[in-house]
C-alpha positions as CSV (number, residue, x, y, z in Angstrom):
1,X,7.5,2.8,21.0
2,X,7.0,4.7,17.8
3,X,4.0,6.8,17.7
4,X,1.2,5.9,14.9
5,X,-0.2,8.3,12.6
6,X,-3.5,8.9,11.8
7,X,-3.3,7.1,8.4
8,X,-1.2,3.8,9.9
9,X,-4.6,3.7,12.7
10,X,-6.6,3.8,10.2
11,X,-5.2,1.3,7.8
12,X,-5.0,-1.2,10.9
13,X,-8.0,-0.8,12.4
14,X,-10.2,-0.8,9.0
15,X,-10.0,-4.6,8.1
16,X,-10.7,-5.5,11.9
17,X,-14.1,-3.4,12.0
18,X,-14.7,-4.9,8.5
19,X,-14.6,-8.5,10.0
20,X,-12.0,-9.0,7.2
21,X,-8.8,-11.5,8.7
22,X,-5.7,-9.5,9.2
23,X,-2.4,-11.3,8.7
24,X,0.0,-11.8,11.2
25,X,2.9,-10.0,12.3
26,X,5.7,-10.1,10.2
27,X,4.4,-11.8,7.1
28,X,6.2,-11.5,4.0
29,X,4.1,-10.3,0.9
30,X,3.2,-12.4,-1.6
31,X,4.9,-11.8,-4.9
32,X,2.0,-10.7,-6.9
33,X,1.5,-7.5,-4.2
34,X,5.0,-6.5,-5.0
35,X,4.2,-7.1,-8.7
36,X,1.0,-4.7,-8.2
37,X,2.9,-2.2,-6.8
38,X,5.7,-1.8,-9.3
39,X,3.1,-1.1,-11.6
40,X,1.4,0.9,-10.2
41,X,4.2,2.7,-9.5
42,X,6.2,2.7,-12.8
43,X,2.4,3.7,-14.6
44,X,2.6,7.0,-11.8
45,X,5.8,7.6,-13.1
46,X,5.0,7.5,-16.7
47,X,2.1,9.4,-16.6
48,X,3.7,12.1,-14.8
49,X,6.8,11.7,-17.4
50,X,4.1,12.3,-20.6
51,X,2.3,15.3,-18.7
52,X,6.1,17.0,-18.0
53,X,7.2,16.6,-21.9
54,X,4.3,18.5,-23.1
């Protein structure tokens, strides 16, 4: 079994102290999360791309 780090224990155990419902298991992600993510993502890299050309 693969040791947890401090972070991943964190991240789990957060929602469950927070009463919020934790999905189960293996769940896929909805579409729009993976949307979110690219963005947030390709706006990181663009922002850091406009800071390096000056």
């Amino acid at each position: 079994m693969r040791a947890l780090s401090a972070l991943a224990l964190w991240a789990i155990t957060l929602p469950a102290l927070a009463g919020i419902p934790t999905p189960p298991p293996g769940t896929i992600p909805e579409p729009e999360t993976l949307a979110l993510l690219a963005i947030g993502v390709l706006g990181l890299a663009l922002s850091r791309r406009r800071k390096n050309k000056k």
